[in-house]
N, C-alpha and C positions, 0 to 999 in steps of 0.2 A: 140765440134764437135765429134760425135761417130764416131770409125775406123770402116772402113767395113774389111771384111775377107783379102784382100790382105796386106791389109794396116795391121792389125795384125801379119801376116804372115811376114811382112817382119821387123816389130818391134821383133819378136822373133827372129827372125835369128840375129839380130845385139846383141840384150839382150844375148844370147848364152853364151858368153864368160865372161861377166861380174859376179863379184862377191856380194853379198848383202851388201846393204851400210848403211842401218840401220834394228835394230833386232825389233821386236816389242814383248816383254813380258808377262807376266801373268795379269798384271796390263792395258796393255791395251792402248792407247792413251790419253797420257797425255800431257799437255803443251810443256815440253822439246822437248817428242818425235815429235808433230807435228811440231815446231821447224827446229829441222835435216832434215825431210822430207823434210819440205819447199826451206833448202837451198842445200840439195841436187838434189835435182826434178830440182830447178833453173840454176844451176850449170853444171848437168847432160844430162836434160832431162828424159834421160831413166834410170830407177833405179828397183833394185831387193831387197825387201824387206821379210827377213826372218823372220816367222810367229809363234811363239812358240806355241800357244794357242792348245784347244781342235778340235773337232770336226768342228766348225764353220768357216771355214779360209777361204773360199768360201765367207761367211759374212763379216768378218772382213777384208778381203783384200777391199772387195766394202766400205766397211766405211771409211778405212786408204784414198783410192783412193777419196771419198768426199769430204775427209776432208782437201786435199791438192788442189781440183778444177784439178785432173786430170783420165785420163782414164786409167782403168782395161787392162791392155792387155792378161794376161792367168794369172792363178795357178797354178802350177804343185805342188805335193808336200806340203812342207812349205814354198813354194816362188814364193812369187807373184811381177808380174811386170806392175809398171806404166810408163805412159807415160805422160808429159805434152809440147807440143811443143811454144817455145820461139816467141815472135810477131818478134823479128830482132835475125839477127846472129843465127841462125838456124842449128844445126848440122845434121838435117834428111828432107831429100826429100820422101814425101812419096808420092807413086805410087798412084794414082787415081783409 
């Protein structure tokens, strides 16, 4: 389900405070790392992923986010935040 603007908006406010919970390297996405994603995003939800790479982080945050089946919320910088929200036990209500 794509976020609309508020619905972003209010996943960045809560991501604010949180620190990056997995790094993603020069190497790139590999097995392990999607791995961590997966049991973090699970675990979390909401998670901040710090992006070492070049220029592309724009890109490569949209791939990492693919490749866990969740959604892009912003990039600032080198950290990007996903979101994947839980079918039960739900930690965010997000505003319509």
């Amino acid at each position: 389900m794509p976020l609309n603007s508020r619905q972003r908006q209010f996943l960045k406010a809560q991501a604010h405070s949180l620190n990056p919970v997995v790094m993603l390297g020069n190497d790139g996405l590999s097995d392990n790392v999607i791995k961590e994603l997966e049991a973090s995003i699970e675990h979390h939800e909401l998670i901040k992923v710090k992006i070492n790479a070049g220029a592309e982080r724009k890109d490569q945050a949209l791939e990492v986010a693919s490749a866990v089946n969740a959604e892009l919320v912003s990039v600032v910088g080198r950290v990007a935040v996903l979101f994947r929200q839980r079918k039960e036990d739900s930690r965010f209500v997000l505003p319509r």
